[in-house]
KEKE-3310 file (N, C-alpha, C; in steps of 0.2 Angstrom, whole numbers, plus 5000, padded with zeros to 4 digits):
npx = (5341:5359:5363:5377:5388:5398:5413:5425:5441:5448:5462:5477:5483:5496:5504:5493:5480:5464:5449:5437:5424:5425:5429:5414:5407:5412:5412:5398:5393:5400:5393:5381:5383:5389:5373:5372:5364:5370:5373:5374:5392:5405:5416:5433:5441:5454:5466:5482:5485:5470:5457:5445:5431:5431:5432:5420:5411:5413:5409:5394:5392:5379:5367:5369:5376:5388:5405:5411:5425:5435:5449:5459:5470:5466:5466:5473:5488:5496:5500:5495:5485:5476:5473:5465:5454:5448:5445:5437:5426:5422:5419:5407:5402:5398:5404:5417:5421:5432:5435:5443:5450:5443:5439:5432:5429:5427:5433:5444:5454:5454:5458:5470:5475:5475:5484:5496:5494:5497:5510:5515:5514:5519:5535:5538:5537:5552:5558:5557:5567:5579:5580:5583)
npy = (5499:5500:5506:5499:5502:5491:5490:5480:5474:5469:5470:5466:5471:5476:5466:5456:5445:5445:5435:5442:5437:5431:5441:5449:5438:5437:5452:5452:5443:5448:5463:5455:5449:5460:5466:5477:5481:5477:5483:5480:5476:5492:5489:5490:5497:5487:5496:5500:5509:5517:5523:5527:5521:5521:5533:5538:5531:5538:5550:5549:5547:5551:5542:5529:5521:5520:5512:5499:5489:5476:5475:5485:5487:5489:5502:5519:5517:5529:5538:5551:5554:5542:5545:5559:5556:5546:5556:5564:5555:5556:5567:5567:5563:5547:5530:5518:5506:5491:5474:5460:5466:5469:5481:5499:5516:5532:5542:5554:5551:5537:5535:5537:5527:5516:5523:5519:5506:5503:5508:5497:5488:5490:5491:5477:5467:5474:5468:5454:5452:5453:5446:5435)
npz = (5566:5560:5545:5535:5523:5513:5507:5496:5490:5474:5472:5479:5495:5504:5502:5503:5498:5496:5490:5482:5483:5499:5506:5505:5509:5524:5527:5529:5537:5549:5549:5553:5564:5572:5573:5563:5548:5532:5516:5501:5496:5489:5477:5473:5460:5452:5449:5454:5469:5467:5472:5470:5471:5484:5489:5484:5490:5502:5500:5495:5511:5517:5514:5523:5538:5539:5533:5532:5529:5521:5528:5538:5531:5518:5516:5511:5509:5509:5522:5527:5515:5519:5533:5529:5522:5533:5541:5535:5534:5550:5552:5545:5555:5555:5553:5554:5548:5550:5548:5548:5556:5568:5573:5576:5570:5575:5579:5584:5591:5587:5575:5577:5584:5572:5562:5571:5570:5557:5556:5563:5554:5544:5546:5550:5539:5536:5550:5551:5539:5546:5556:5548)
capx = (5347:5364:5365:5384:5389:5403:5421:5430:5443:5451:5469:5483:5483:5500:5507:5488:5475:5459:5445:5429:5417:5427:5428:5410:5407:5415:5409:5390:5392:5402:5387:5374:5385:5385:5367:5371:5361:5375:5372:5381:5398:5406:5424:5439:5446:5463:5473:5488:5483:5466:5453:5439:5426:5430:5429:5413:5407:5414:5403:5389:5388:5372:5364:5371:5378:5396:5408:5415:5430:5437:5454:5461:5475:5465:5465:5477:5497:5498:5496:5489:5477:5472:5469:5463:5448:5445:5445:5429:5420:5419:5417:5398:5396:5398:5413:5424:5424:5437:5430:5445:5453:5437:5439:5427:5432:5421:5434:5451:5460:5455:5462:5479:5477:5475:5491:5501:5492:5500:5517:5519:5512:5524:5543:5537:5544:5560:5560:5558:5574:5585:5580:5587)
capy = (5496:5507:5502:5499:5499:5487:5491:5477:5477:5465:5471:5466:5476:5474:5457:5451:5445:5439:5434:5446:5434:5428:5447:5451:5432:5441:5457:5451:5441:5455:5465:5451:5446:5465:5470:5481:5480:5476:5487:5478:5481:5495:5486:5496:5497:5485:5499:5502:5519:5519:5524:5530:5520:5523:5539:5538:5529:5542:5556:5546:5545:5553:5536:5525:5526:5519:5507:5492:5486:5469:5474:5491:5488:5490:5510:5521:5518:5536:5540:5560:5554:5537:5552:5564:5550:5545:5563:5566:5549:5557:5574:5568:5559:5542:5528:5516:5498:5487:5470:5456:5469:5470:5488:5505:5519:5533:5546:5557:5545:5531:5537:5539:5520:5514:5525:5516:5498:5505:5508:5491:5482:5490:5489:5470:5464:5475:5464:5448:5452:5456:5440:5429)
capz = (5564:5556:5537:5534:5514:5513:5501:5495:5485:5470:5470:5485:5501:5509:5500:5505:5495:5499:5484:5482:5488:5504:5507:5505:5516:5531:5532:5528:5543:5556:5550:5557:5572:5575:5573:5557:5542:5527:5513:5496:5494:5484:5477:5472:5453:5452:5450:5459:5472:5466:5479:5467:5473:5491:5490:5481:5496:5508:5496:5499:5518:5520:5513:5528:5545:5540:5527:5533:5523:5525:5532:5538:5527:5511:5517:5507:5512:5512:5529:5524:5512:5524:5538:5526:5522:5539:5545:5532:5539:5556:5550:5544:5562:5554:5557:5547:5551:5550:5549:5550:5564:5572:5573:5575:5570:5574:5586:5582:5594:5583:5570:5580:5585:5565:5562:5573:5567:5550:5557:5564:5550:5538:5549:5550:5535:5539:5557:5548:5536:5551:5559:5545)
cpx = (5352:5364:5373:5385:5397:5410:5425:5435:5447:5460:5472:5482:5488:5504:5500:5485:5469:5453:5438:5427:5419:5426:5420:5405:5407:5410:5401:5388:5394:5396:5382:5378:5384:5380:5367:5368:5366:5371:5377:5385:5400:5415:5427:5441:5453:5467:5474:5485:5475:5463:5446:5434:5425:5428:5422:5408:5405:5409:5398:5386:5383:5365:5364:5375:5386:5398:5411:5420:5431:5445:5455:5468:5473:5463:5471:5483:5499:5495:5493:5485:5473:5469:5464:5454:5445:5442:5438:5422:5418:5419:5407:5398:5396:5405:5413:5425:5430:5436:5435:5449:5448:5438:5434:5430:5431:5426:5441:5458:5459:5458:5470:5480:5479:5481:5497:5502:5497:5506:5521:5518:5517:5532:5540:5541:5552:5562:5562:5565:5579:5587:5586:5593)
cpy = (5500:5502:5502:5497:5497:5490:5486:5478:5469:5465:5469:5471:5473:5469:5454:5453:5440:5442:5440:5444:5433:5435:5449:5446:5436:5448:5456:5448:5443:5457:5463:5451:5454:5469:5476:5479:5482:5479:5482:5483:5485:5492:5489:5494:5493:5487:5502:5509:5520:5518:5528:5529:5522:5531:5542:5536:5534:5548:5554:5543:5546:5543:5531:5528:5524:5516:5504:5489:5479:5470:5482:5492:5488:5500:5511:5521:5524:5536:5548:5558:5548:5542:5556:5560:5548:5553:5565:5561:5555:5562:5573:5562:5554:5537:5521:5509:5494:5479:5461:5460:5468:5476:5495:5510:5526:5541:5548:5549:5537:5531:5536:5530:5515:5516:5521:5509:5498:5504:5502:5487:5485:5489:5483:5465:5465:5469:5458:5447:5451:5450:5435:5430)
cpz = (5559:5551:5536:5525:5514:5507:5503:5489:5481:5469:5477:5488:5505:5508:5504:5498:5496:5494:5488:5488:5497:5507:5511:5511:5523:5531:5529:5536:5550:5555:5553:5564:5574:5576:5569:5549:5536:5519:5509:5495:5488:5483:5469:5466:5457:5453:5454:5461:5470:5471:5477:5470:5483:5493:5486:5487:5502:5505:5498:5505:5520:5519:5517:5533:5543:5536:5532:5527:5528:5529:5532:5533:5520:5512:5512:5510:5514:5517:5529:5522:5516:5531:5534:5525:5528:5544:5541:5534:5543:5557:5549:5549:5561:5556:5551:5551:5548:5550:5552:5557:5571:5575:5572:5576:5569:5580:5582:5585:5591:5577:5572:5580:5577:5563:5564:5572:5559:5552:5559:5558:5544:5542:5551:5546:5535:5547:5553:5546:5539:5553:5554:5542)
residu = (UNK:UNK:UNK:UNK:UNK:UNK:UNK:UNK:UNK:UNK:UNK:UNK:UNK:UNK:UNK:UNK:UNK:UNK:UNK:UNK:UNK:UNK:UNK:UNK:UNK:UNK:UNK:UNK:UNK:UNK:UNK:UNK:UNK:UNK:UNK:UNK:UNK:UNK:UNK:UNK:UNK:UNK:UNK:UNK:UNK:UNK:UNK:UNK:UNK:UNK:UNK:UNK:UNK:UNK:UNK:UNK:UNK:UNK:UNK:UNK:UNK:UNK:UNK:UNK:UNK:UNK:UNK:UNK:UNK:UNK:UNK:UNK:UNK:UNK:UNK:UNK:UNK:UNK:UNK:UNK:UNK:UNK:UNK:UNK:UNK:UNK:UNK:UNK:UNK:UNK:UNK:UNK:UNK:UNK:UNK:UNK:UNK:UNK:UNK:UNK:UNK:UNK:UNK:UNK:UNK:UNK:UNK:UNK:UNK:UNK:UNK:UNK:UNK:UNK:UNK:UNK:UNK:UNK:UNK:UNK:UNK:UNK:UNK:UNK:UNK:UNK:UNK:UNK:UNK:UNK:UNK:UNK)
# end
């Protein structure tokens, strides 16, 4: 069975927010639903841009086969350093759950596809505005 170690995070991703617990609810139960052994989460300092613990997690991939977050939108807004993270995952052969997208992300072209998931989800609000 692949160990997954969870990252959630305390701070807004996107104008969302979803509580620790409800977080760590979710991805305990995508790891059962999918037959991954859920590894407790590591969850991200408050501050604005920080990404310490995730890339602590990413440092230690040899310990498990991958991280599950609870949304791909708790990645880093910058699209270079959210590539540049994803490019290290599947550099050590491991991959990068997504857990409310129900997303794997384990291939260069999945990386392309999250890119684009990012593009829509940020010109969104801009659509909204237009509309009213």
């Amino acid at each position: 069975m692949k160990k997954i170690k969870g990252y959630i995070t305390s701070k807004p991703f996107l104008s969302e927010r979803v509580p620790q617990n409800v977080q760590n609810l979710f991805l305990r139960n995508f790891c059962k639903i999918n037959g991954y052994e859920f590894l407790l989460s590591g969850t991200e300092y408050s501050m604005k841009n920080s990404f310490h613990i995730l890339e602590e997690l990413i440092y230690n991939l040899d310990q498990y086969d991958g991280i599950a977050a609870y949304s791909v939108f708790q990645l880093p807004e910058k699209s270079s350093y959210r590539s540049k993270l994803l490019k290290k995952i599947l550099k050590e052969k491991k991959m990068f759950l997504c857990a409310i997208e129900n997303i794997k992300i384990e291939s260069a072209s999945d990386v392309k596809y999250i890119e684009t998931l990012w593009k829509i989800k940020k010109s969104l609000p801009k659509c909204f505005k237009s509309v009213s």
